[in-house]
C-alpha positions as CSV (number, residue, x, y, z in Angstrom):
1,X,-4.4,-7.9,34.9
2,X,-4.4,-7.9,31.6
3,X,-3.3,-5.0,28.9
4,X,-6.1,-3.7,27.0
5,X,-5.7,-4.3,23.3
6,X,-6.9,-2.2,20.2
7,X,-9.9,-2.9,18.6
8,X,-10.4,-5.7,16.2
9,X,-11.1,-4.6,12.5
10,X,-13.7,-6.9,11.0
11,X,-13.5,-8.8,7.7
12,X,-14.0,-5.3,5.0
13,X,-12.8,-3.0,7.3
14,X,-10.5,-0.5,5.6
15,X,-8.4,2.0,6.9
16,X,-7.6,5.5,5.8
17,X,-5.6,6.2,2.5
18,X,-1.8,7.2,3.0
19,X,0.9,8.7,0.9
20,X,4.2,6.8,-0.2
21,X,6.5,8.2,-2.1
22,X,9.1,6.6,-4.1
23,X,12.3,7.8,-3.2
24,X,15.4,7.2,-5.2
25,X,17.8,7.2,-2.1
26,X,15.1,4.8,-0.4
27,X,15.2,2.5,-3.2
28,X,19.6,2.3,-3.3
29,X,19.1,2.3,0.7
30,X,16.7,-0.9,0.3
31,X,18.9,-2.5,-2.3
32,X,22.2,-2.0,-0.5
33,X,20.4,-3.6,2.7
34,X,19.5,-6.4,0.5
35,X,22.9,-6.6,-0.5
36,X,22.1,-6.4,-4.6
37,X,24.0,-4.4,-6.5
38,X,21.4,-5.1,-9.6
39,X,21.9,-1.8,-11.5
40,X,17.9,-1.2,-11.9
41,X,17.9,-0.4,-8.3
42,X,19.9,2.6,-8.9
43,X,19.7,6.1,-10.2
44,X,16.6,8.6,-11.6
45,X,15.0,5.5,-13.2
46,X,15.5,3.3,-10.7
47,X,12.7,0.4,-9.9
48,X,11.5,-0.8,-6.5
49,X,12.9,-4.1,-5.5
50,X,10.0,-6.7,-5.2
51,X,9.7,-6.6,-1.3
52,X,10.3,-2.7,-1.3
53,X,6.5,-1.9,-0.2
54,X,6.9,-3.6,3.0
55,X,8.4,-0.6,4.2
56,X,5.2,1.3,3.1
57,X,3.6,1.1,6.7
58,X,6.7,3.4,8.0
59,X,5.3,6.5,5.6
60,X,1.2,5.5,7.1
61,X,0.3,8.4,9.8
62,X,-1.1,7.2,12.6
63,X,-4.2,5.5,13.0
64,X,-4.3,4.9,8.8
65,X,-3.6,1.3,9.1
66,X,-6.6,-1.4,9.9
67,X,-6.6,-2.4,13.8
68,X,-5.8,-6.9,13.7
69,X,-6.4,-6.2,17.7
70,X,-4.1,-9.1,18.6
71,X,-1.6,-8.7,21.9
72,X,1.7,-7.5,20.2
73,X,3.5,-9.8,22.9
74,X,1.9,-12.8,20.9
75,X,1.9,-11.7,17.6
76,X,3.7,-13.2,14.8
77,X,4.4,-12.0,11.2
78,X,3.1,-14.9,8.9
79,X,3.5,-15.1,5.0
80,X,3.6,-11.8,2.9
81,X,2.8,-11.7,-0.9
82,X,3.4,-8.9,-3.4
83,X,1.2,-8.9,-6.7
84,X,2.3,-6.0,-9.1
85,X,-0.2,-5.2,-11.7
86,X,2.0,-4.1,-14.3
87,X,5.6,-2.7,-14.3
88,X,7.5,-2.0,-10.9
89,X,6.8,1.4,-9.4
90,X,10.6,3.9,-9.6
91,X,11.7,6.6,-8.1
92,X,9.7,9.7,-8.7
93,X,6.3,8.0,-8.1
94,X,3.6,9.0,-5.7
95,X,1.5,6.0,-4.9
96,X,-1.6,6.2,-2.3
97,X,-2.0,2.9,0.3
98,X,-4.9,1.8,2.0
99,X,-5.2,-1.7,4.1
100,X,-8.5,-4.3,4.1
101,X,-8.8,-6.8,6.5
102,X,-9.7,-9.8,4.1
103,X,-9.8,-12.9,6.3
104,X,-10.0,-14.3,9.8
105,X,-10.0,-17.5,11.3
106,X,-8.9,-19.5,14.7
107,X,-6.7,-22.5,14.4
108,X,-5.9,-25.1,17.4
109,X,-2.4,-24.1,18.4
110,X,0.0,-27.0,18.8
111,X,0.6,-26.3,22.8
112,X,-3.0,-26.0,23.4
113,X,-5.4,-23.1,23.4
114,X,-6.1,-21.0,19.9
115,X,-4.6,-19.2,17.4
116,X,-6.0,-16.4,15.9
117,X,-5.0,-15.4,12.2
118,X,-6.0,-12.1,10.5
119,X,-5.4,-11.0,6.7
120,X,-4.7,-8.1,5.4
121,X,-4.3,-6.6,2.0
122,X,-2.6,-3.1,1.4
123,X,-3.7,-1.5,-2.3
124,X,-1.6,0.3,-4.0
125,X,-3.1,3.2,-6.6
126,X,-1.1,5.4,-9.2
127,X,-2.4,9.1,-9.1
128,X,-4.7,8.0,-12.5
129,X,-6.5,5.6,-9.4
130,X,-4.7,2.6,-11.2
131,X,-3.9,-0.6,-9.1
132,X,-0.7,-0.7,-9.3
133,X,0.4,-3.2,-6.6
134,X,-1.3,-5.2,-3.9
135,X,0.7,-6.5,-0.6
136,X,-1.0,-9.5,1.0
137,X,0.5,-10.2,4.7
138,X,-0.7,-13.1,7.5
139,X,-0.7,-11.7,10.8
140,X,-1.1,-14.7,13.7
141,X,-1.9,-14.3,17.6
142,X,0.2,-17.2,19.3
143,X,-2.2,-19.0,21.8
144,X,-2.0,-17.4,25.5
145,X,-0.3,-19.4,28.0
146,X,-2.8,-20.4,30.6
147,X,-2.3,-19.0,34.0
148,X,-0.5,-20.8,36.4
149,X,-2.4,-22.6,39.4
């Protein structure tokens, strides 16, 4: 029997838009966990460390985020890119998120079978509608064992 998955979002598919809001206590919180004590991580000015926005998912509601439809069991995070188009978003800021699925392919896995890959690019908008920063991340179905005989 085998679990039924979600829906597989086609290349263009986007989700729905979501709020993230830089928090100054989330930024120090990130830092601390990174263990850098750079002092631009801290107080009312305070930029966002580099990889800060992967934690943007946690603020998405339900449903907001584009559908890969691979079995969780067999997925695998890939690479993950961050392009900032301009300076680093700080605490105070109100940015709105939305996900597009940008690429899929299939890829021989090394123990037999296929791997599926799916790409997906989170936008980042100020509340002027600027692009402020763009996540890329590589999200990879490992191939499924075949059944046993």
């Amino acid at each position: 029997m085998t679990t039924p998955q979600p829906e597989e979002s086609p290349v263009g598919t986007t989700g729905d838009e979501w709020e993230v809001f830089v928090e100054r206590g989330k930024i120090r919180e990130f830092a601390a966990a990174m263990q850098s004590d750079n002092p631009a991580y801290q107080g009312a000015e305070a930029v966002i460390p580099p990889t800060f926005l992967s934690c943007a998912n946690q603020w998405a509601p339900a449903g907001a985020r584009v559908s890969v439809g691979f079995d969780r069991k067999r997925l695998l995070h890939g690479e993950q890119e961050f392009v900032f188009h301009g300076g680093l978003p700080k605490a105070g800021d109100r940015l709105l998120a939305r996900d597009r699925v940008v690429q899929r392919f299939e890829k021989p896995g090394k123990k037999g079978g296929r791997m599926r890959f799916a790409v997906v690019v989170t936008e980042f908008h100020n509340a002027a509608g600027e692009l402020v920063a763009e996540s890329r991340g590589t999200f990879i179905e490992t191939a499924a064992k075949e059944a046993t005989k």
